[in-house]
C-alpha positions as a Markdown table, in Angstrom:
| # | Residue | x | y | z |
|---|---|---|---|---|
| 1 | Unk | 110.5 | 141.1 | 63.4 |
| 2 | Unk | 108.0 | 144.4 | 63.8 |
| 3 | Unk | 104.8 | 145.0 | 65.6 |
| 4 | Unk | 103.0 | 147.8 | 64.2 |
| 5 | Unk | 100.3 | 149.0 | 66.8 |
| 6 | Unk | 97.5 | 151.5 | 66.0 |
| 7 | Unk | 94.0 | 152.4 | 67.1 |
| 8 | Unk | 94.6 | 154.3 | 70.2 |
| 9 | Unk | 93.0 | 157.9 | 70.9 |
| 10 | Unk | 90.8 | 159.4 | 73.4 |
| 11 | Unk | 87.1 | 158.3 | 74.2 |
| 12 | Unk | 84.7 | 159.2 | 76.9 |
| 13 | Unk | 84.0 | 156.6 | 80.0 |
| 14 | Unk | 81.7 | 153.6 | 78.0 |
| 15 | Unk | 82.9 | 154.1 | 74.3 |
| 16 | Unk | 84.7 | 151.3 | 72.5 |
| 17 | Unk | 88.1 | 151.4 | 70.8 |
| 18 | Unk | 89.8 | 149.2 | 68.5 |
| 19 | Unk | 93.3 | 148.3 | 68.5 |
| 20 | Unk | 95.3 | 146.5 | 65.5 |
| 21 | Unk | 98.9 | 145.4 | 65.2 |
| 22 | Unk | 99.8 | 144.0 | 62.0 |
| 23 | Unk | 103.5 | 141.8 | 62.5 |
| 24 | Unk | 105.9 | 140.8 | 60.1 |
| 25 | Unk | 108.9 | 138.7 | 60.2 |
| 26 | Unk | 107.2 | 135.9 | 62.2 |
| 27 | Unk | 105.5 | 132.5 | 62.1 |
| 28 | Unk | 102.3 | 134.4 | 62.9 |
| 29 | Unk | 100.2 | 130.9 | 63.6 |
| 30 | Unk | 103.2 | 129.6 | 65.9 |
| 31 | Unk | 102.8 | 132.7 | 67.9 |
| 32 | Unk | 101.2 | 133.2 | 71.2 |
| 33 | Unk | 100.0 | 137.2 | 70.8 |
| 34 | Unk | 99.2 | 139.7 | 73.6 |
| 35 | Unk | 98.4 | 143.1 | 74.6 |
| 36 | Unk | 99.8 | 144.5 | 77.4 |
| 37 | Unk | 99.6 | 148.1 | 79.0 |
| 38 | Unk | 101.4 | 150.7 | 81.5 |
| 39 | Unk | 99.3 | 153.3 | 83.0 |
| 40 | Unk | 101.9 | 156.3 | 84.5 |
| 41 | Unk | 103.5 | 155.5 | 87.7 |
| 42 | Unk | 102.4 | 151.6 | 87.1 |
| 43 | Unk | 103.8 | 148.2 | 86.2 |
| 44 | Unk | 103.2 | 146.8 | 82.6 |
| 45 | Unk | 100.4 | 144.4 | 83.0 |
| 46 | Unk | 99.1 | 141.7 | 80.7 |
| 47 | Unk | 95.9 | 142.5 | 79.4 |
| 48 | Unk | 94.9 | 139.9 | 77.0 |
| 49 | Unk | 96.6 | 136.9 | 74.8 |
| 50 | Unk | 96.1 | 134.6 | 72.1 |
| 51 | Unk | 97.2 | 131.2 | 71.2 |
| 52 | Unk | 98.3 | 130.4 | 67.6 |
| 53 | Unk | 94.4 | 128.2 | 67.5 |
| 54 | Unk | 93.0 | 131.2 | 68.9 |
| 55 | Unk | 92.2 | 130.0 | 72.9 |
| 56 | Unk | 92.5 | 133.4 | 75.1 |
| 57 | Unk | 93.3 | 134.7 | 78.8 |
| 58 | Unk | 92.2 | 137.9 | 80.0 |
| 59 | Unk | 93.1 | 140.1 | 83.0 |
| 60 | Unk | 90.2 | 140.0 | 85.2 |
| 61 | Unk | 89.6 | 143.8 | 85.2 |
| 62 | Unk | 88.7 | 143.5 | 81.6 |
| 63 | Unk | 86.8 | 140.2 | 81.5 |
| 64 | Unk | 83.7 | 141.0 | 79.5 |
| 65 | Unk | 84.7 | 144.0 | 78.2 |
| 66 | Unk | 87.7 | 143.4 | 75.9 |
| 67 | Unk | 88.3 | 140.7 | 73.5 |
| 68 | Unk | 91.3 | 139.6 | 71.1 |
| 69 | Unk | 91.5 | 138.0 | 68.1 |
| 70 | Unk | 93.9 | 137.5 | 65.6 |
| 71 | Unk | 93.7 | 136.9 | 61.4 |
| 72 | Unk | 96.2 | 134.7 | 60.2 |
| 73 | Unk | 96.0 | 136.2 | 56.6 |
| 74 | Unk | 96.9 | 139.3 | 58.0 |
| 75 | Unk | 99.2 | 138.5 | 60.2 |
| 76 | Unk | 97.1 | 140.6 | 62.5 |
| 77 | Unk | 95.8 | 141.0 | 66.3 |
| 78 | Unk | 93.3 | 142.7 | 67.6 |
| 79 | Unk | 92.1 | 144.2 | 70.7 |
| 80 | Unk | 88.5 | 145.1 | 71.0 |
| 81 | Unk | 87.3 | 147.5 | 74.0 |
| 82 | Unk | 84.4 | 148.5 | 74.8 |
| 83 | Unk | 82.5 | 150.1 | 77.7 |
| 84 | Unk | 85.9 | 151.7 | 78.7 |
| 85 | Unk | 86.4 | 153.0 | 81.9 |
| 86 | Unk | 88.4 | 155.8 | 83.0 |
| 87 | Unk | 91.2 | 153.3 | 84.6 |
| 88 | Unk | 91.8 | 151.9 | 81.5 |
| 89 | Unk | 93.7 | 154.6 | 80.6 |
| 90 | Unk | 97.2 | 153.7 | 79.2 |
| 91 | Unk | 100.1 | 153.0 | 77.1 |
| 92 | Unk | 99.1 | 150.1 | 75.4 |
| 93 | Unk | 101.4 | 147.2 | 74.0 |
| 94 | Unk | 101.2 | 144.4 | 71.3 |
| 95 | Unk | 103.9 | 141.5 | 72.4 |
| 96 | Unk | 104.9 | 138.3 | 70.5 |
| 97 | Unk | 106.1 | 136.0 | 72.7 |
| 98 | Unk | 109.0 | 133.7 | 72.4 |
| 99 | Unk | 108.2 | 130.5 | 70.3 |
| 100 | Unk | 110.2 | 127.9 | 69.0 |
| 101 | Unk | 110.9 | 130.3 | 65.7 |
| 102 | Unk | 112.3 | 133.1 | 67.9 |
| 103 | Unk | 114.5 | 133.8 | 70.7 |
| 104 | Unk | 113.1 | 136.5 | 72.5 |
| 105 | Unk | 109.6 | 138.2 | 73.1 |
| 106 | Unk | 109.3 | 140.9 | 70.5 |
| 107 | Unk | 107.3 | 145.1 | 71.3 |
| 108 | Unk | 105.6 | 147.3 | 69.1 |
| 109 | Unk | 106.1 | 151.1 | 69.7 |
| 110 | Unk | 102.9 | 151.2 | 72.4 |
| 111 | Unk | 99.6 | 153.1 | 71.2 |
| 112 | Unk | 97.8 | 155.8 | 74.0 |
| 113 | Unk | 94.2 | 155.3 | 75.0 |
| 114 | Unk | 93.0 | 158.1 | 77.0 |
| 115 | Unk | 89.4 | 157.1 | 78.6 |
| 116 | Unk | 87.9 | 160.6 | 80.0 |
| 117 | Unk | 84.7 | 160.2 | 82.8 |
């Protein structure tokens, strides 16, 4: 299994982002997707998730602003941001969670987004 994140970089505060991670080696449409991220000195927190017929939880922090999808012919997720705010600064992650294909959750490498005010 891989995870290939990408998209990160550095925005000022209210610009949008988009993040992609392109998987291989799974039964993508069994396969609850999420992105996840670590700001320094913090704990990894979920940010957003996706269900293999595409229902979604968001952290409440980024309600309204963020949304994921995924394309099953691509064997892709996405993460959408926009209006970004300085505290959304981070190492973000793309995780594949267990299913009933796999045995363990599964990381990509982690993409930076820097959000400057």
């Amino acid at each position: 299994v891989q995870l290939q994140a990408s998209g990160g970089g550095w925005v000022q505060a209210g610009q949008s982002l988009r993040l992609s991670c392109a998987a291989s080696g799974l039964v993508f449409g069994f396969t609850v997707m999420g992105w996840y991220r670590q700001a320094p000195g913090k704990q990894r927190e979920l940010v957003a998730s996706i269900t293999g017929n595409s229902m979604t939880k968001y952290a409440d922090s980024v309600k309204g602003r963020f949304t994921i999808s995924r394309d099953g012919a691509k064997d892709t997720v996405y993460l959408q941001m926009n209006s970004l705010k300085p505290e959304d600064t981070a190492v973000y992650y793309c995780n594949a969670e267990k299913s009933m294909f796999t045995t363990r959750d599964y990381w990509g490498q982690g993409t930076q987004v820097t959000v400057s005010s």
